[in-house]
PDB file of N, CA, C, O and CB in Angstrom:
ATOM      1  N   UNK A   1      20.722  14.082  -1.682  1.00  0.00           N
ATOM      2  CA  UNK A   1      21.913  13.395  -2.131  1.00  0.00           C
ATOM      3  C   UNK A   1      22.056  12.019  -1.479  1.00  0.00           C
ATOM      4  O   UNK A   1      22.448  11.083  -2.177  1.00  0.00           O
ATOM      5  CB  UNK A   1      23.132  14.237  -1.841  1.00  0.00           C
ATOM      6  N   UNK A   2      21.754  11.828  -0.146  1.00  0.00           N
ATOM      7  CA  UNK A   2      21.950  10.540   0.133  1.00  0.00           C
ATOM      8  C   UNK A   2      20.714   9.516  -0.410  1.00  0.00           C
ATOM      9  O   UNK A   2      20.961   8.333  -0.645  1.00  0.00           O
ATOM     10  CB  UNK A   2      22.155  10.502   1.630  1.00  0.00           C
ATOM     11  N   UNK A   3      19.827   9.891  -0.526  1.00  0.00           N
ATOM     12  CA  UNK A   3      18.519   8.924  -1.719  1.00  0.00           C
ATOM     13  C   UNK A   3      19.350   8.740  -3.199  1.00  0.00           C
ATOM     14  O   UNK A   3      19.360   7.731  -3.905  1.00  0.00           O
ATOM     15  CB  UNK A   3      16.621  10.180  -2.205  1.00  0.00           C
ATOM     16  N   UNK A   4      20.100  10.145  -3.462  1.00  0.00           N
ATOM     17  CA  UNK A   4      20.968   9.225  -4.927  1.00  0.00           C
ATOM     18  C   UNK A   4      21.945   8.277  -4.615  1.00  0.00           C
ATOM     19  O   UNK A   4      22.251   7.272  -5.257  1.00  0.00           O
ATOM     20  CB  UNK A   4      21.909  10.207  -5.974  1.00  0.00           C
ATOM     21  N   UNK A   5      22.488   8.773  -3.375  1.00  0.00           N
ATOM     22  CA  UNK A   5      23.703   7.616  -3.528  1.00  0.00           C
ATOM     23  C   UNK A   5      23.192   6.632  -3.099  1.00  0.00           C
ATOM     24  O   UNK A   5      23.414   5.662  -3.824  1.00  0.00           O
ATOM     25  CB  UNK A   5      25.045   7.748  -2.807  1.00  0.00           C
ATOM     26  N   UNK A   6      22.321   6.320  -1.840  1.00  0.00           N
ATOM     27  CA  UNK A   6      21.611   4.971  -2.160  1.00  0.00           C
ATOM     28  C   UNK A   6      21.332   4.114  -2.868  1.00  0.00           C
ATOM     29  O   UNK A   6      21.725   2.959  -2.704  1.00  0.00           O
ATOM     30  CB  UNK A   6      20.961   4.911  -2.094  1.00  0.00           C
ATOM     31  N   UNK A   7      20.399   4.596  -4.056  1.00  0.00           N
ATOM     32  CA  UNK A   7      20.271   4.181  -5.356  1.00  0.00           C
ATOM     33  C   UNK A   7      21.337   3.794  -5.978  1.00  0.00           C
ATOM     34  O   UNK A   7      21.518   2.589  -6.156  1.00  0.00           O
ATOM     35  CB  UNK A   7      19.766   5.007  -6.045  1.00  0.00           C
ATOM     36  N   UNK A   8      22.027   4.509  -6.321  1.00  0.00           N
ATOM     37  CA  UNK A   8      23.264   4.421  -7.135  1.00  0.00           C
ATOM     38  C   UNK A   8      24.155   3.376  -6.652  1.00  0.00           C
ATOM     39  O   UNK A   8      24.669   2.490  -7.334  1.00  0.00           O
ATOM     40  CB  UNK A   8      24.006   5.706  -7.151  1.00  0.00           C
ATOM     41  N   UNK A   9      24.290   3.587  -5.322  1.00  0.00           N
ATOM     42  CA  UNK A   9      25.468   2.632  -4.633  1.00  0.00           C
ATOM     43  C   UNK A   9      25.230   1.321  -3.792  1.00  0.00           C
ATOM     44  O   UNK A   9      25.955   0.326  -3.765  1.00  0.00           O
ATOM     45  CB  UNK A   9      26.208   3.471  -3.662  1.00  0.00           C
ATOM     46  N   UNK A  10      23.788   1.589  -2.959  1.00  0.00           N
ATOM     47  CA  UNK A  10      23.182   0.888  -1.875  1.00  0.00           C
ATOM     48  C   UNK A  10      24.196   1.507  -0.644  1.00  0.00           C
ATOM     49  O   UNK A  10      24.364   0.761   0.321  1.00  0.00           O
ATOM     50  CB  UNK A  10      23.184  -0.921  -2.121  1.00  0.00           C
ATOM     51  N   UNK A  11      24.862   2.801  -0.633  1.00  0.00           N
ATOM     52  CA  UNK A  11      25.483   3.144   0.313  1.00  0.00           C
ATOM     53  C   UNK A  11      25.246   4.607   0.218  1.00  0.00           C
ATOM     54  O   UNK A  11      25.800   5.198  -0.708  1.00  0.00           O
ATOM     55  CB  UNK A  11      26.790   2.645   0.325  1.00  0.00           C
ATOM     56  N   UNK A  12      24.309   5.443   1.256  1.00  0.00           N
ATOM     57  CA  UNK A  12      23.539   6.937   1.211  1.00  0.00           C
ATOM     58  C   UNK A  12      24.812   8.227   1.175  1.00  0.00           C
ATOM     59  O   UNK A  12      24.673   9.420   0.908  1.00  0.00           O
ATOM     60  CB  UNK A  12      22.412   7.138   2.892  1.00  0.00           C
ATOM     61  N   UNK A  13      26.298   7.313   1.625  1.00  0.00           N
ATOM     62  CA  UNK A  13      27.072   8.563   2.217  1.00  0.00           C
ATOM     63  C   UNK A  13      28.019   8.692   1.201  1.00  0.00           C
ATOM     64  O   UNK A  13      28.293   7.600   0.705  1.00  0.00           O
ATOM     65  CB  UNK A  13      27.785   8.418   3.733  1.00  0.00           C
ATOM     66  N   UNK A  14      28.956  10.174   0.437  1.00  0.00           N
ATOM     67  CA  UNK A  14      28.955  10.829  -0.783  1.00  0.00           C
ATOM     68  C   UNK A  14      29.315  12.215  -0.418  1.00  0.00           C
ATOM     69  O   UNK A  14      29.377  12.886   0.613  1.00  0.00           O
ATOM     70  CB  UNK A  14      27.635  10.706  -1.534  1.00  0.00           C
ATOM     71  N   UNK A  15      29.485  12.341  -1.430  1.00  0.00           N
ATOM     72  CA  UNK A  15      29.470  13.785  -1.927  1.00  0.00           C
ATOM     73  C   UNK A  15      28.411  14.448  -1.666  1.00  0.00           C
ATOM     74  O   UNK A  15      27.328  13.919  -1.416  1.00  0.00           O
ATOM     75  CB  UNK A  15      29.623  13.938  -3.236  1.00  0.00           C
ATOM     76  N   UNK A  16      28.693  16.063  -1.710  1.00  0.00           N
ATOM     77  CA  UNK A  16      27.666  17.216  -1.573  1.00  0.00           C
ATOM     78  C   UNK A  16      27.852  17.846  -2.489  1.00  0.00           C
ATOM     79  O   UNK A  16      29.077  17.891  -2.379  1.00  0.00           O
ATOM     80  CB  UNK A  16      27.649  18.064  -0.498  1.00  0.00           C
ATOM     81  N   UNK A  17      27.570  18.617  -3.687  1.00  0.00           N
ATOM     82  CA  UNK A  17      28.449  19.949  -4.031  1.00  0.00           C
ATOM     83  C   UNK A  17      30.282  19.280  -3.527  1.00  0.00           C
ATOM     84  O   UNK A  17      31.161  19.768  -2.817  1.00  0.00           O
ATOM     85  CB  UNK A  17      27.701  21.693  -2.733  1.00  0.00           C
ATOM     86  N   UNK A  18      30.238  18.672  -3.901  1.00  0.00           N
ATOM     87  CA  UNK A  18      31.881  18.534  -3.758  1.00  0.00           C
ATOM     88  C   UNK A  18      32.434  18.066  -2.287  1.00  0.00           C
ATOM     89  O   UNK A  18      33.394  17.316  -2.111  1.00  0.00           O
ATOM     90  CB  UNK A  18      32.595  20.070  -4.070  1.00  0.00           C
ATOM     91  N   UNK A  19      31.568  18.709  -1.195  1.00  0.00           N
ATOM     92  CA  UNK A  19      32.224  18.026   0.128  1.00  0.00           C
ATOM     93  C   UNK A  19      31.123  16.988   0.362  1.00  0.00           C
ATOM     94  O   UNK A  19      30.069  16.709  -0.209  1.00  0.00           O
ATOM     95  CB  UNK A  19      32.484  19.137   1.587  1.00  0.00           C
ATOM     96  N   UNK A  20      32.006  16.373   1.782  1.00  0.00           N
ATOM     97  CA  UNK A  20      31.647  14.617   1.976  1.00  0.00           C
ATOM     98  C   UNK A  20      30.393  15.318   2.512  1.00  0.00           C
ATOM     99  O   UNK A  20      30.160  16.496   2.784  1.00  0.00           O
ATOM    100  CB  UNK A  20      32.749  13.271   3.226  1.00  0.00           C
ATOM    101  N   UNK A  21      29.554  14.027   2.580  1.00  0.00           N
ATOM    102  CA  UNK A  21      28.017  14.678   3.642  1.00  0.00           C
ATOM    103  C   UNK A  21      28.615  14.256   4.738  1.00  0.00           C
ATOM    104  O   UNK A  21      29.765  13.857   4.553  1.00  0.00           O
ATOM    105  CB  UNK A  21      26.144  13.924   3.502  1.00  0.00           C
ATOM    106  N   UNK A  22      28.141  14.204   6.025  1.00  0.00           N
ATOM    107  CA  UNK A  22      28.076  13.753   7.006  1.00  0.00           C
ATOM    108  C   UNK A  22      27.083  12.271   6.981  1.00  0.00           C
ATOM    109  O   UNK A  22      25.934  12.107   6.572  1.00  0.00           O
ATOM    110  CB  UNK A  22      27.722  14.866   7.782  1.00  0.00           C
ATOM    111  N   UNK A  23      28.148  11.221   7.653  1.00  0.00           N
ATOM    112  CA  UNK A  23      28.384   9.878   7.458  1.00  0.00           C
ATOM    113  C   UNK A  23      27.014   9.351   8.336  1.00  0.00           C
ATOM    114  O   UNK A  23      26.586   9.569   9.469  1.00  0.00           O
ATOM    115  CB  UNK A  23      30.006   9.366   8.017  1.00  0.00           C
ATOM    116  N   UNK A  24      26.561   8.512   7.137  1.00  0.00           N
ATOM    117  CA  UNK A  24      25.454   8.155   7.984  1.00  0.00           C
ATOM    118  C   UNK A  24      25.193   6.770   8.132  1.00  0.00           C
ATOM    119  O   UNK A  24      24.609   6.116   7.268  1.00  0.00           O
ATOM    120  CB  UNK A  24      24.313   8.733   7.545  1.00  0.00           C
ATOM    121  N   UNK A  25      25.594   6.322   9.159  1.00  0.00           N
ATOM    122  CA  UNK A  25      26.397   4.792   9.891  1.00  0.00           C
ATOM    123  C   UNK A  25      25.011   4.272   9.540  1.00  0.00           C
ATOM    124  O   UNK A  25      23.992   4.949   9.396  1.00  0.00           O
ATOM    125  CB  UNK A  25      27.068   4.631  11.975  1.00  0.00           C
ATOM    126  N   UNK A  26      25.180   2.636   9.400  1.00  0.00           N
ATOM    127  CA  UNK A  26      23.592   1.711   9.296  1.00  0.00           C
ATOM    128  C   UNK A  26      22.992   1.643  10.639  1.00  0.00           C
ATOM    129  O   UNK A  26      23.594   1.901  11.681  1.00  0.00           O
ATOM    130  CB  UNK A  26      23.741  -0.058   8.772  1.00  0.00           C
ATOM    131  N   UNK A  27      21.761   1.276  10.539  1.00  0.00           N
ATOM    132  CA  UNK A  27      21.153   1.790  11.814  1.00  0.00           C
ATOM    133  C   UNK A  27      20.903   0.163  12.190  1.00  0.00           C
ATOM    134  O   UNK A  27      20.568  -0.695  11.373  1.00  0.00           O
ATOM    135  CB  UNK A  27      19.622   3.015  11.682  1.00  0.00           C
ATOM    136  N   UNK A  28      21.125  -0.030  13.503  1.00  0.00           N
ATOM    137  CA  UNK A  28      21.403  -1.207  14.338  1.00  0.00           C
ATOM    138  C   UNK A  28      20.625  -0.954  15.738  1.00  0.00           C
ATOM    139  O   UNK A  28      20.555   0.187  16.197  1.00  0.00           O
ATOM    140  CB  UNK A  28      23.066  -1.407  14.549  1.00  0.00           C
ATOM    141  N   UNK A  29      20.073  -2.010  16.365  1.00  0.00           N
ATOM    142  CA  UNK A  29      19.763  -2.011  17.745  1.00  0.00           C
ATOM    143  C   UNK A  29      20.724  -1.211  18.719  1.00  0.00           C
ATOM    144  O   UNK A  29      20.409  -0.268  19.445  1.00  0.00           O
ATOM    145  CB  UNK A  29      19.711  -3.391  18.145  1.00  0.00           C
ATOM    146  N   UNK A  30      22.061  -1.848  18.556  1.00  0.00           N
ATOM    147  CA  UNK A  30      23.030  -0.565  19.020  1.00  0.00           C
ATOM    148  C   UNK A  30      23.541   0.507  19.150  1.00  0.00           C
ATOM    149  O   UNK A  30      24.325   1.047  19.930  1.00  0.00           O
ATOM    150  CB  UNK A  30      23.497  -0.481  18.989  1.00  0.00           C
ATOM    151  N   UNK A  31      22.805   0.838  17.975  1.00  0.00           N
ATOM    152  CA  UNK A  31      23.784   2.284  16.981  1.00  0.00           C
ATOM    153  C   UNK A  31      22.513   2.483  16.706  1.00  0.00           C
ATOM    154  O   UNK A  31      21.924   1.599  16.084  1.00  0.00           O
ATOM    155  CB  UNK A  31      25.144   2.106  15.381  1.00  0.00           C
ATOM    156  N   UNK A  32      21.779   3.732  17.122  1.00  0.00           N
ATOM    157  CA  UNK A  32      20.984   4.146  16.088  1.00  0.00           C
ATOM    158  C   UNK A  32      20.869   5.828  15.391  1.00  0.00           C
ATOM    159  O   UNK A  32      20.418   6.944  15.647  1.00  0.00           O
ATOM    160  CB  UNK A  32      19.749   3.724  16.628  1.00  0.00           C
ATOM    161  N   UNK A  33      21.533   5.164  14.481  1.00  0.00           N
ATOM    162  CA  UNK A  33      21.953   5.495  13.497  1.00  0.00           C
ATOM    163  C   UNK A  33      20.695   7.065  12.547  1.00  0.00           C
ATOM    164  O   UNK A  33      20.146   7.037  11.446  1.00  0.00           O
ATOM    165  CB  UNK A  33      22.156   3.879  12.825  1.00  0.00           C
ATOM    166  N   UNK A  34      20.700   7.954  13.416  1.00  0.00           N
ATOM    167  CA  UNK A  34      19.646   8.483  13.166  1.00  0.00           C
ATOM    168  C   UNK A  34      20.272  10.216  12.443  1.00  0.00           C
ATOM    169  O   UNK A  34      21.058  10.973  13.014  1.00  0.00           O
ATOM    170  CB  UNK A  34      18.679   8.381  14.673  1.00  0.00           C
ATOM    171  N   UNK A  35      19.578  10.450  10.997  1.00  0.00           N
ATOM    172  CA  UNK A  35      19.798  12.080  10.679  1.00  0.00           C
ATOM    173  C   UNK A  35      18.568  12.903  10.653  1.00  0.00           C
ATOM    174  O   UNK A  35      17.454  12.605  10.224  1.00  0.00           O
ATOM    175  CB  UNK A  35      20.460  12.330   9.238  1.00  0.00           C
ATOM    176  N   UNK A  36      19.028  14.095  11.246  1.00  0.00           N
ATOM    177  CA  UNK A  36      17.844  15.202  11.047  1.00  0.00           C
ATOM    178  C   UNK A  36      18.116  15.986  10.125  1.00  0.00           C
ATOM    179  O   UNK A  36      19.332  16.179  10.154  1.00  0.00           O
ATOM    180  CB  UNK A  36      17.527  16.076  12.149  1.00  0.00           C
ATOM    181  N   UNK A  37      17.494  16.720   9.068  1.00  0.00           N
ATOM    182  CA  UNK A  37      17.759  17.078   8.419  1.00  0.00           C
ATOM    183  C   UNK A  37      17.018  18.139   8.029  1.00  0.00           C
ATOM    184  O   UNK A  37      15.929  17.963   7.483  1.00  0.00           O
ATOM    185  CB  UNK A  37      17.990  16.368   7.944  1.00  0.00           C
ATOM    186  N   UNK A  38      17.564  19.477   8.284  1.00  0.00           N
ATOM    187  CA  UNK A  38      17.697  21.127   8.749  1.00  0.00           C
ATOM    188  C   UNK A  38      17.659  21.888   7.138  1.00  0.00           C
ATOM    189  O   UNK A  38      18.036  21.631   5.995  1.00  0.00           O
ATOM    190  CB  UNK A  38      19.547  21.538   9.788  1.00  0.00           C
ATOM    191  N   UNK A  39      17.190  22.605   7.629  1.00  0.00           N
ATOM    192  CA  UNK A  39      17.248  23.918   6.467  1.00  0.00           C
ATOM    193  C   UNK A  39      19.117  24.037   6.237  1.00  0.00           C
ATOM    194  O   UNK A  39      19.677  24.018   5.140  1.00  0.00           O
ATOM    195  CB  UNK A  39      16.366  25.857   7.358  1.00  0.00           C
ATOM    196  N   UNK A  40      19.726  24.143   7.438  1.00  0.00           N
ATOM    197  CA  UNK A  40      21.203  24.301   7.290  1.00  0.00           C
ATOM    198  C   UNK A  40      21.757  22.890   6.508  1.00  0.00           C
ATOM    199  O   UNK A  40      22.697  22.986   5.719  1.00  0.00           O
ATOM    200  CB  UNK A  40      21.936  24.529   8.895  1.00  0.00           C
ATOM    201  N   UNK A  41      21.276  21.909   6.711  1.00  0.00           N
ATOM    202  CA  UNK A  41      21.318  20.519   6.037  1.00  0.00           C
ATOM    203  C   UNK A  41      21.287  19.634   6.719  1.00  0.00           C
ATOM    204  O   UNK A  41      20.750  19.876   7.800  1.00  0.00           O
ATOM    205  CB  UNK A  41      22.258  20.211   5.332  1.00  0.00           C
ATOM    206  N   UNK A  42      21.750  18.332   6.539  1.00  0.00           N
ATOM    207  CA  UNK A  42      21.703  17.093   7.529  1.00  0.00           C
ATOM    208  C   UNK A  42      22.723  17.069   8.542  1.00  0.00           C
ATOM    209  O   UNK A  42      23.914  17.302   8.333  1.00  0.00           O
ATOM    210  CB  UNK A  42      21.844  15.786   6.805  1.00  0.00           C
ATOM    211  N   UNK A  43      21.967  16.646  10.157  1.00  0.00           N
ATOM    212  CA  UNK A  43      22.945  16.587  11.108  1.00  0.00           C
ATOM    213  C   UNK A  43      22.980  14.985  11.996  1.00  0.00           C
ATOM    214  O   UNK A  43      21.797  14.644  11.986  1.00  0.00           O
ATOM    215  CB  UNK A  43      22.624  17.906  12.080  1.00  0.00           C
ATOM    216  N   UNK A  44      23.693  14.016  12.649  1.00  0.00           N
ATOM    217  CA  UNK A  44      23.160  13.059  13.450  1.00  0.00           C
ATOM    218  C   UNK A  44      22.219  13.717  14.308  1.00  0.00           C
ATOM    219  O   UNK A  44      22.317  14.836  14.812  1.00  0.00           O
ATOM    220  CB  UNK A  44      24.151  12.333  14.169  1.00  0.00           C
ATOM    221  N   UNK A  45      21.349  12.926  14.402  1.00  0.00           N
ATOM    222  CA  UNK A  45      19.892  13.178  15.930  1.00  0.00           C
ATOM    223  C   UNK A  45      20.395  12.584  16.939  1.00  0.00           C
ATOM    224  O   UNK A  45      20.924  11.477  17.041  1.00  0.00           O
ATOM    225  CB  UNK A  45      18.116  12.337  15.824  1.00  0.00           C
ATOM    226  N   UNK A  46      20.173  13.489  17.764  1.00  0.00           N
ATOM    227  CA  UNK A  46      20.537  13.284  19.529  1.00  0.00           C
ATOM    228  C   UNK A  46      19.990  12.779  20.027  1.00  0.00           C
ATOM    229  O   UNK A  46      18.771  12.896  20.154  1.00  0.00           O
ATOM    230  CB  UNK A  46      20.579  14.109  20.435  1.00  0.00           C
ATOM    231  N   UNK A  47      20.837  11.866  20.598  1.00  0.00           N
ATOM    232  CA  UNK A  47      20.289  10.591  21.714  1.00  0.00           C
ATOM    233  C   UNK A  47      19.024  11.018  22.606  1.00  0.00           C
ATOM    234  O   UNK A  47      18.366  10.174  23.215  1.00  0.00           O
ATOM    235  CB  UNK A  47      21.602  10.174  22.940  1.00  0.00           C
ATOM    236  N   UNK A  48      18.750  12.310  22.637  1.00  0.00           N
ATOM    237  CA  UNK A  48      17.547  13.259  23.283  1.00  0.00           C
ATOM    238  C   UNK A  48      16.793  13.528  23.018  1.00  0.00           C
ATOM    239  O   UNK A  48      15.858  13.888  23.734  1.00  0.00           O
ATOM    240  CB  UNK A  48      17.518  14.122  23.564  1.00  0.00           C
ATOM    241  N   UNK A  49      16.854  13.457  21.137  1.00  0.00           N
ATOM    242  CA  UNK A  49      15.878  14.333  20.686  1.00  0.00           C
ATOM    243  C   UNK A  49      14.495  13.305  20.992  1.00  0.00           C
ATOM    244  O   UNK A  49      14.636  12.220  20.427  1.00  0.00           O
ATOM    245  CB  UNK A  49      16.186  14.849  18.973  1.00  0.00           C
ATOM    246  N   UNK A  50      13.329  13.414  21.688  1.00  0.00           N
ATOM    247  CA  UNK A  50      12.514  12.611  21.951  1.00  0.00           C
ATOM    248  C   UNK A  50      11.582  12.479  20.987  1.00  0.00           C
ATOM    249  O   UNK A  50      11.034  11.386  20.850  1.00  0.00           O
ATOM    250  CB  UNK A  50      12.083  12.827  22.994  1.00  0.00           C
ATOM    251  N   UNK A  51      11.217  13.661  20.087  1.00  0.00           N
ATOM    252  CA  UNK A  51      10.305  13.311  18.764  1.00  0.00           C
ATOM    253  C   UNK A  51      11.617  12.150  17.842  1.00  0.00           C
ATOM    254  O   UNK A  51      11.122  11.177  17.273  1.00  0.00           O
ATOM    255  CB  UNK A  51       9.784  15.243  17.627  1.00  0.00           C
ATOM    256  N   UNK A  52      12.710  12.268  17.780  1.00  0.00           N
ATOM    257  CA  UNK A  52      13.085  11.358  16.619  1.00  0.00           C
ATOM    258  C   UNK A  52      13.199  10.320  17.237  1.00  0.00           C
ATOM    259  O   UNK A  52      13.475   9.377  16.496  1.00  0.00           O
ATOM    260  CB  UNK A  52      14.268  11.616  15.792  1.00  0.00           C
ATOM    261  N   UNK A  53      13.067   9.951  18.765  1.00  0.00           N
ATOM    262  CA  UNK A  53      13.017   8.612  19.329  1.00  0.00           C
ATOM    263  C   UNK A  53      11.418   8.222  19.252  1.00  0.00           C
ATOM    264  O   UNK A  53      11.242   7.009  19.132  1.00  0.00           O
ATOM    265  CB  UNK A  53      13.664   8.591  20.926  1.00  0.00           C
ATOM    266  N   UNK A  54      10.562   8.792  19.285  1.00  0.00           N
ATOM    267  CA  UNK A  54       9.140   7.869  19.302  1.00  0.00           C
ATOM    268  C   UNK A  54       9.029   7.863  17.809  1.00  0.00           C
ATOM    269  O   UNK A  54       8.539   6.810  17.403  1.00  0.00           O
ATOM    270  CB  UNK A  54       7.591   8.586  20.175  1.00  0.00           C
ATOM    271  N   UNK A  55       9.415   8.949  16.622  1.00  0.00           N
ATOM    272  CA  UNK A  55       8.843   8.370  15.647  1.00  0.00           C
ATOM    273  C   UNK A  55       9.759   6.677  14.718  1.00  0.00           C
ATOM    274  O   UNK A  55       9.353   5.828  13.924  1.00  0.00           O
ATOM    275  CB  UNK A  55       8.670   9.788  14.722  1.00  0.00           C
ATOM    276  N   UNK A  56      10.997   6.924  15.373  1.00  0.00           N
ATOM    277  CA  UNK A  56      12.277   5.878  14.993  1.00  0.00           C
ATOM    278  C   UNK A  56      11.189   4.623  16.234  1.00  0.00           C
ATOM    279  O   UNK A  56      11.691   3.499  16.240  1.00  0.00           O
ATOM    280  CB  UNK A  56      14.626   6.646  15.706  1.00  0.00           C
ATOM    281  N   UNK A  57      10.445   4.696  16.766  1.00  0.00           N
ATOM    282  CA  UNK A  57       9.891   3.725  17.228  1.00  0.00           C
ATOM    283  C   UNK A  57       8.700   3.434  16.681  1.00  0.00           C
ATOM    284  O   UNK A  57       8.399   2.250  16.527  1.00  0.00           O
ATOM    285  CB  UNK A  57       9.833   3.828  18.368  1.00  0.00           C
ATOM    286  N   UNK A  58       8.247   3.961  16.482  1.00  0.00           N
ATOM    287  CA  UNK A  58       6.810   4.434  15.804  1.00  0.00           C
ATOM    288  C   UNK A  58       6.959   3.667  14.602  1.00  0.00           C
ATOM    289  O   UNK A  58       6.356   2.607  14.430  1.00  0.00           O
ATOM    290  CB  UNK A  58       6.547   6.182  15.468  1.00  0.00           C
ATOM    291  N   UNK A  59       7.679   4.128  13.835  1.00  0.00           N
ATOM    292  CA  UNK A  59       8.092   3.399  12.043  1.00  0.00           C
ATOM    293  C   UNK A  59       8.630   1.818  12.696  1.00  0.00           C
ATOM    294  O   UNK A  59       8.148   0.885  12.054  1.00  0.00           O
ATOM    295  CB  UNK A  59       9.963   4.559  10.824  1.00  0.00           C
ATOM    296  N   UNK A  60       9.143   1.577  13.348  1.00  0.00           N
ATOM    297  CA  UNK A  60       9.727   0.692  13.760  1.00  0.00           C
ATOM    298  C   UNK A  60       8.833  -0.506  14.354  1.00  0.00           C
ATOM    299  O   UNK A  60       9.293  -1.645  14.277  1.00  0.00           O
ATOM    300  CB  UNK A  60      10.560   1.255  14.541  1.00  0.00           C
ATOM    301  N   UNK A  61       7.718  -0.320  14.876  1.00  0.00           N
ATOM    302  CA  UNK A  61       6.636  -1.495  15.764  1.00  0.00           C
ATOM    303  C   UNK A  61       5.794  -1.420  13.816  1.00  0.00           C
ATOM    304  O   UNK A  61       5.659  -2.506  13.251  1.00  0.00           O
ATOM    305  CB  UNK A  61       5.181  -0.539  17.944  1.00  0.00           C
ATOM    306  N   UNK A  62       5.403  -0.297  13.163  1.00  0.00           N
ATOM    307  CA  UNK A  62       4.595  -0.574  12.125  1.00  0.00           C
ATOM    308  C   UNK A  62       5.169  -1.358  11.001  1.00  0.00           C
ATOM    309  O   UNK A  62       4.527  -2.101  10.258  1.00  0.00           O
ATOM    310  CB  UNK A  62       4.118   0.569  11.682  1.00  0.00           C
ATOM    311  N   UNK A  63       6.614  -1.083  10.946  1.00  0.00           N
ATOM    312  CA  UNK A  63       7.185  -2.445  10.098  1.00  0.00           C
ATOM    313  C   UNK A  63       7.032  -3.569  10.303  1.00  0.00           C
ATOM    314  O   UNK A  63       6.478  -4.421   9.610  1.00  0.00           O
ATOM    315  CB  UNK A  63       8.309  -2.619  10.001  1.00  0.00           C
ATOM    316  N   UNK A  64       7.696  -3.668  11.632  1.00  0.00           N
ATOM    317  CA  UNK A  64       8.263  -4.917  12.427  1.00  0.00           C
ATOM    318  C   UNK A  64       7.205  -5.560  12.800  1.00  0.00           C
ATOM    319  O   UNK A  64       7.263  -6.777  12.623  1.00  0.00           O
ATOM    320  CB  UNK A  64       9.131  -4.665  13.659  1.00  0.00           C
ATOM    321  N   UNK A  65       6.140  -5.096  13.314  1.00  0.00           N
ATOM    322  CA  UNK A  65       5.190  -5.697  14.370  1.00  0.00           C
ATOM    323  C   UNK A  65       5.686  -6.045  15.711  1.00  0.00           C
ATOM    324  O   UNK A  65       5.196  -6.993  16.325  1.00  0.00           O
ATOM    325  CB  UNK A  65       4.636  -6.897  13.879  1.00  0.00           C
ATOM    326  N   UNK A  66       6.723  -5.260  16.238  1.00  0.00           N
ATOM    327  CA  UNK A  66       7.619  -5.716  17.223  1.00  0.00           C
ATOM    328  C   UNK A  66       7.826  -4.299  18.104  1.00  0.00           C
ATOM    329  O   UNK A  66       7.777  -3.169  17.618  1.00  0.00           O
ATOM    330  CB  UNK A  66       9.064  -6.400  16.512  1.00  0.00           C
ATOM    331  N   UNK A  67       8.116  -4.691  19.789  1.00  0.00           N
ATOM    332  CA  UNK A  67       8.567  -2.984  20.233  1.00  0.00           C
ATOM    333  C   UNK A  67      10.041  -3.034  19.804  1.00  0.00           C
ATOM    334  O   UNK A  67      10.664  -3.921  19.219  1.00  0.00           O
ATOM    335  CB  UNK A  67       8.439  -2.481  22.197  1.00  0.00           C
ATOM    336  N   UNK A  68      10.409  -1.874  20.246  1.00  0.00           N
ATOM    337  CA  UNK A  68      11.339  -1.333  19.751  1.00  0.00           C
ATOM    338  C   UNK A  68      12.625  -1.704  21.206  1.00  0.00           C
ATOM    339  O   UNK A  68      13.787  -1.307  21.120  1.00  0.00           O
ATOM    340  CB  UNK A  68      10.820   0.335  19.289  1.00  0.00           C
TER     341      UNK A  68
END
C-alpha cells in the first residue's frame, strides 16, 4: 500500500484496509526515517537494528557515491 500511495500521491502514507498505516516520515540525514516490514506488517526500524543501519548505508554510498 505505501508503493500505491506513492504513485498515486508522491506521498507512501494512507490507508490500509480502512486504517491509517503507520506514518512514514521522509528520510533525512536527521531523521532516518526507516520501515521494517513484518509478516505482522510494517513497523519504524530501530535506531539498533544494525542490519537496517549498514544496508540504509550500503544503498546509500551506491547511490550517492558518498559515506553515509
Amino acid at each position: 500500500d505505501y508503493w500505491a500511495n506513492f504513485i498515486r500521491s508522491g506521498d507512501p502514507n494512507g490507508k490500509d484496509d480502512g486504517s491509517d498505516l503507520p506514518v512514514w516520515s521522509p528520510f533525512t540525514a536527521q531523521n532516518r526515517a526507516e520501515m521494517v516490514f513484518q509478516d505482522e506488517g510494517p513497523v519504524p526500524a530501530s535506531e539498533n537494528d544494525d542490519f537496517i543501519r549498514f544496508l540504509t548505508e550500503h544503498v546509500y554510498r551506491e547511490i550517492t557515491g558518498e559515506e553515509f
